[in-house]
KEDRENLO-265780 format. One record per residue (C-alpha): residue number from 1; residue in one letter; x, y, z. Coordinates in steps of 0.5 Angstrom, whole numbers, always signed. Each point is the difference from the previous one (the first is absolute). Example, Ala and Ser with C-alpha at 12.3 -4.5 7.8 and 13.67 -1.06 7.14 Angstrom:
// KEDRENLO-265780
i->1; aa->a; X->+25; Y->-9; Z->+16;
i->2; aa->s; X->+2; Y->+7; Z->-2;
END
This chain:
// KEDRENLO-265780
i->1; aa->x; X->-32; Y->-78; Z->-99;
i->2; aa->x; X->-5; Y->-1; Z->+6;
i->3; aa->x; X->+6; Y->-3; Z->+4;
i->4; aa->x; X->+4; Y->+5; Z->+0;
i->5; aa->x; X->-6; Y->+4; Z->+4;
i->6; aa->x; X->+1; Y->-3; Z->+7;
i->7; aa->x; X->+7; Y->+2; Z->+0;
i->8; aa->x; X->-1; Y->+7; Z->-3;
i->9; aa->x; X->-5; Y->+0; Z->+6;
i->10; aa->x; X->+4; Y->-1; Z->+6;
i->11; aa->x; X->+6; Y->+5; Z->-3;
i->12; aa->x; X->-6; Y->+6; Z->+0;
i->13; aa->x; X->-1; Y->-2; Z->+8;
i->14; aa->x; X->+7; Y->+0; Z->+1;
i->15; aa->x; X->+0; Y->+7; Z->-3;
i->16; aa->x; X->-5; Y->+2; Z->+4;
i->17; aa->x; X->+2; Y->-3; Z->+6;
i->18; aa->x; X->+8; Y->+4; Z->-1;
i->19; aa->x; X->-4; Y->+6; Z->-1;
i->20; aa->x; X->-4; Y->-1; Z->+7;
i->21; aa->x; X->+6; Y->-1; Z->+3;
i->22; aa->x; X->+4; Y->+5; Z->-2;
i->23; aa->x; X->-6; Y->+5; Z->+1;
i->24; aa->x; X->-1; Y->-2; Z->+7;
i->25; aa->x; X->+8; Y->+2; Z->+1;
i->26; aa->x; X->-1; Y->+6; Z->-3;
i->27; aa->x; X->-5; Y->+2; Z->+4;
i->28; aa->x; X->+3; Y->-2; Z->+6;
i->29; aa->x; X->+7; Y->+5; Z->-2;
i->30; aa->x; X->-5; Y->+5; Z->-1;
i->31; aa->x; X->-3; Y->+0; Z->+7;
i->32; aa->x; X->+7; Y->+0; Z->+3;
i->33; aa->x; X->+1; Y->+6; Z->-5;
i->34; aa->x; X->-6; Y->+4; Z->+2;
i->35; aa->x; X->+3; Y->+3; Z->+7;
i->36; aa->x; X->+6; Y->+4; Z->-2;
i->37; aa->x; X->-4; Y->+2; Z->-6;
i->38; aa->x; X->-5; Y->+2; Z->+4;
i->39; aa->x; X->+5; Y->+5; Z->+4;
i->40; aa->x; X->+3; Y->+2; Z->-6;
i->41; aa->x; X->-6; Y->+2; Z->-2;
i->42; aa->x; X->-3; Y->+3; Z->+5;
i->43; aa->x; X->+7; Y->+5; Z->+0;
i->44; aa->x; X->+0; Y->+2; Z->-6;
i->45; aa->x; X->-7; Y->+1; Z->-2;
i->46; aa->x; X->-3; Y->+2; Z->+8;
i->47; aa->x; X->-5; Y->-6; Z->+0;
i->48; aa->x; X->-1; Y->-3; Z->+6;
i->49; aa->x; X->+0; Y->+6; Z->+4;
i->50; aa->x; X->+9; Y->+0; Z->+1;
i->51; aa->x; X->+0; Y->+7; Z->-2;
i->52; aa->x; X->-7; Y->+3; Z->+3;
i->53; aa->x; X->+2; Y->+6; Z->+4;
i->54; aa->x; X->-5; Y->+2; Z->+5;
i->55; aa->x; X->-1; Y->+4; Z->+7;
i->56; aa->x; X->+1; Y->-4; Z->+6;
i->57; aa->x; X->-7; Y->+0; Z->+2;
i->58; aa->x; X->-3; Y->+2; Z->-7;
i->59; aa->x; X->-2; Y->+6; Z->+3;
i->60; aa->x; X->-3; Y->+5; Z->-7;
i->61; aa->x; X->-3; Y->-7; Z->-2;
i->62; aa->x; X->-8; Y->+3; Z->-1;
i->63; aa->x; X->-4; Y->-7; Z->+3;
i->64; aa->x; X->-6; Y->-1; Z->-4;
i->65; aa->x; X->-7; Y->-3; Z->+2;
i->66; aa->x; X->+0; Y->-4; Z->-6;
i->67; aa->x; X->+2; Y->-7; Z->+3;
i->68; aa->x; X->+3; Y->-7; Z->-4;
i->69; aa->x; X->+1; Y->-6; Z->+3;
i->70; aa->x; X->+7; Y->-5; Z->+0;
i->71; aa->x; X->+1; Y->-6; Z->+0;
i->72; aa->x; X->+6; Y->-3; Z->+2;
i->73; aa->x; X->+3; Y->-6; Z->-3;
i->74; aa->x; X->+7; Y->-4; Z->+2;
i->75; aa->x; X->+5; Y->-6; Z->-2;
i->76; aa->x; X->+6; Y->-1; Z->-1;
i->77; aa->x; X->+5; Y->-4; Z->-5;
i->78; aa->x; X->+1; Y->-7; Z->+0;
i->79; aa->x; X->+7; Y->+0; Z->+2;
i->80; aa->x; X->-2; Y->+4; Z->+6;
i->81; aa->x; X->-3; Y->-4; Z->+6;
i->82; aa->x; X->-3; Y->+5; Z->+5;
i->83; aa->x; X->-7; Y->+1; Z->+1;
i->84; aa->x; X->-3; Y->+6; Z->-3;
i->85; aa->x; X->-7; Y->+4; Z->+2;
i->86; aa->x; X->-3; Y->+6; Z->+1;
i->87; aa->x; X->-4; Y->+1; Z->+6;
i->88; aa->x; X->-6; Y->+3; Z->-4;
i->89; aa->x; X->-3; Y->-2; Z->-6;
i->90; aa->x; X->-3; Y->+7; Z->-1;
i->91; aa->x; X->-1; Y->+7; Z->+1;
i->92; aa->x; X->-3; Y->+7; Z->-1;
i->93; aa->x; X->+4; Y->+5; Z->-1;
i->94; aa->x; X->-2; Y->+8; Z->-1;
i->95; aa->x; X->+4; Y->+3; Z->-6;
i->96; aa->x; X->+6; Y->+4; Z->+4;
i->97; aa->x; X->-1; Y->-2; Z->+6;
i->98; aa->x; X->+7; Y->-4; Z->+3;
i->99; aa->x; X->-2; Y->-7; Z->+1;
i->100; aa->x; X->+4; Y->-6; Z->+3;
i->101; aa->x; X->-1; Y->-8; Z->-1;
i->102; aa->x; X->+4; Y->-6; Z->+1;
i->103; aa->x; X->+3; Y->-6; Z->-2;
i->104; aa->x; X->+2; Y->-7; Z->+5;
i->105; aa->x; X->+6; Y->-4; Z->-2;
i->106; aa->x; X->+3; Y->-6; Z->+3;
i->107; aa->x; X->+6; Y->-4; Z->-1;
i->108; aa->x; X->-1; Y->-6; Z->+2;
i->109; aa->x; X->+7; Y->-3; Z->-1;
i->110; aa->x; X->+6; Y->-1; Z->+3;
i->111; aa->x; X->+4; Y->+4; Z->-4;
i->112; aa->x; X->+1; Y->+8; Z->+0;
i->113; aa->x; X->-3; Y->+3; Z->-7;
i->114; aa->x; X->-1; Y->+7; Z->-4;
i->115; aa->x; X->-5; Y->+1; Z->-3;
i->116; aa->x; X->-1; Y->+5; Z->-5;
i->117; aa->x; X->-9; Y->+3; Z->-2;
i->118; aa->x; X->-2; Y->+2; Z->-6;
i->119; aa->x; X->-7; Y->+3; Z->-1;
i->120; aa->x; X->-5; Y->+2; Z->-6;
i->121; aa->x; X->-5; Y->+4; Z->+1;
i->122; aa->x; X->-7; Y->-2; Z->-4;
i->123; aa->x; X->-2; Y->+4; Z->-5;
i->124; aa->x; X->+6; Y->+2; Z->-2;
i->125; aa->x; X->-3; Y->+7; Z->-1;
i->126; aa->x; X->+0; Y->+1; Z->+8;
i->127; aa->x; X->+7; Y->-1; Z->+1;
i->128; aa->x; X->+0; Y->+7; Z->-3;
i->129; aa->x; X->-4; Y->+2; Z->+6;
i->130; aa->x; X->+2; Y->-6; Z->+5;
i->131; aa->x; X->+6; Y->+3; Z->+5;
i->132; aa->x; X->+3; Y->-3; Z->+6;
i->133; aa->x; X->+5; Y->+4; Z->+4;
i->134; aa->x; X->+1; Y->-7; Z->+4;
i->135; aa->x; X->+2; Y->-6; Z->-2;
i->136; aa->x; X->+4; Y->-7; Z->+1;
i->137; aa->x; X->+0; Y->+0; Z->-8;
i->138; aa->x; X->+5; Y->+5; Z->+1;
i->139; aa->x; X->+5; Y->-5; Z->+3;
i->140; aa->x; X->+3; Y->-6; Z->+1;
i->141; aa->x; X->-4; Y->-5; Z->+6;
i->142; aa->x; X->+4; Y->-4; Z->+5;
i->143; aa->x; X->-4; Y->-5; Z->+3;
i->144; aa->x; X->+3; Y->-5; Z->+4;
i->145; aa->x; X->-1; Y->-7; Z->+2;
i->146; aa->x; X->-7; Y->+0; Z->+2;
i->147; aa->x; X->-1; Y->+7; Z->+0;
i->148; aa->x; X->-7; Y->+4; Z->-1;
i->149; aa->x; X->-1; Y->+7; Z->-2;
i->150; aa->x; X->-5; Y->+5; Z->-1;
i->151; aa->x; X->+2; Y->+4; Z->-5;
i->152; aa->x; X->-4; Y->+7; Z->-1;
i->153; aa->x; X->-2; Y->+4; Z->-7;
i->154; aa->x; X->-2; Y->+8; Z->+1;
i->155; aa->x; X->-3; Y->+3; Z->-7;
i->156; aa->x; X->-4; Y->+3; Z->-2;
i->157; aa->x; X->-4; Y->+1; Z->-7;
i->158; aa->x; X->+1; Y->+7; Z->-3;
i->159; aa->x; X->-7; Y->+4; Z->-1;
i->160; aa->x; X->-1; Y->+1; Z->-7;
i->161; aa->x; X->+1; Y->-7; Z->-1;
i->162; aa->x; X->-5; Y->-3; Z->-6;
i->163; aa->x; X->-8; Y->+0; Z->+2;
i->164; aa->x; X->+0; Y->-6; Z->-4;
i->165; aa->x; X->+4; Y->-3; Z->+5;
i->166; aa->x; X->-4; Y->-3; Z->+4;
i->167; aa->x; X->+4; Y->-6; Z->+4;
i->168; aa->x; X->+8; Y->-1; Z->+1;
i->169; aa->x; X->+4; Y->-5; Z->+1;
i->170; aa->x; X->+7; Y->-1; Z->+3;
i->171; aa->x; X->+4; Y->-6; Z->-1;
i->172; aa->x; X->+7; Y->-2; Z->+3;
i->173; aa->x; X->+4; Y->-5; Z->-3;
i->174; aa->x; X->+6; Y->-2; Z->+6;
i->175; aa->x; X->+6; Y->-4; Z->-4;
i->176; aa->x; X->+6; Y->-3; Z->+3;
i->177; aa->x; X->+6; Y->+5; Z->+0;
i->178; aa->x; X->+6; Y->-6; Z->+0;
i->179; aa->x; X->+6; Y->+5; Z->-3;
i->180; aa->x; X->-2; Y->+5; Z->+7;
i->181; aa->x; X->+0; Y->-6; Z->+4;
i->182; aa->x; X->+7; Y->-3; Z->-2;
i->183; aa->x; X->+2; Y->+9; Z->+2;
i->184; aa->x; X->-2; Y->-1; Z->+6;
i->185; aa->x; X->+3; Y->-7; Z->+1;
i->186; aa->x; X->+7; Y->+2; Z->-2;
i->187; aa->x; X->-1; Y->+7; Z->+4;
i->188; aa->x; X->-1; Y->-5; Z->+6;
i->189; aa->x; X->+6; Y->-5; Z->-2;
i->190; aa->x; X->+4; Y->+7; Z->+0;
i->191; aa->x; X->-2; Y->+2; Z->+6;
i->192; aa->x; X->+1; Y->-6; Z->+3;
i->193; aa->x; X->+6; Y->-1; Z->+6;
i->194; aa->x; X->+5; Y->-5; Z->-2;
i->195; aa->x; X->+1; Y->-6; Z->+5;
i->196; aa->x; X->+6; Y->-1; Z->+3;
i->197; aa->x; X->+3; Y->-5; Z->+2;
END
């Protein structure tokens, strides 16, 4: 019976190893998965501030003398090859008062790519009081072959937002839109004159 054991051990490996692997795959899917989810999301539920409606210049927002500090955080998917950063890491903003930061980025290919941002606001109890009123997260990004951009946010952080809440941090997550891009590629097609010969 003890030369059985070996073989036994080596089918439990493969076990875990084809668990691994399909785990890893699942994993991948998901991270495809979470963009058009995300936007579902944030249209049905307001999330995401897609269905914030404020006055232009947030004129009746009473500005506070409480201040909190933001930090400001960027990365982009892997299917993605821009390079993507914030131009500050922090902030100190009063409560109610407009503010406005930014974020760099860069496509250092030879290709035209849309990128499409996601953000998250830590803790999440603050993105009840976290709102933006301007943002490239609320559209699709055309970066061209070796274009940078700077990309303005102009918020501000309700007044009445927790005494707990000491410090906020706001990420961005860039993915690569491929289905915006084939759009774009087949209305330039279309457009196209044809030669004549």
């Amino acid at each position: 019976m003890g030369k059985d054991k070996p073989h036994s051990s080596g089918q439990a490996v493969g076990r875990v190893v084809v668990r691994l692997v399909v785990l890893a795959v699942a994993m991948f899917g998901f991270g495809y998965a979470m963009v058009p989810l995300y936007g579902v999301l944030c249209d049905l539920t307001g999330l995401g501030g897609r269905s914030v409606q404020i006055s232009e210049n947030a004129d009746g927002i009473p500005v506070s003398n409480r201040e909190v500090q933001i930090r400001f955080l960027a990365t982009t998917h892997s299917d993605l090859p821009w390079m993507f950063q914030p131009l500050e890491k922090t902030s100190t903003v009063k409560l109610g008062e407009l503010s406005e930061t930014s974020y760099l980025a860069m496509n250092p290919t030879e290709q035209s790519i849309i990128g499409q941002a996601t953000y998250n606001v830590v803790p999440s109890e603050a993105s009840l009081y976290f709102v933006k009123t301007e943002c490239f997260c609320f559209t699709e990004q055309l970066l061209t072959s070796n274009e940078s951009r700077e990309m303005p946010v102009y918020f501000f952080i309700q007044p009445d937002l927790p005494e707990s809440i000491k410090e906020i941090t706001l990420s961005y997550t860039f993915y690569r839109n491929e289905k915006a891009e084939r759009s774009a590629l087949a209305l330039a097609t279309a457009d196209a004159p044809l030669n004549e010969n």
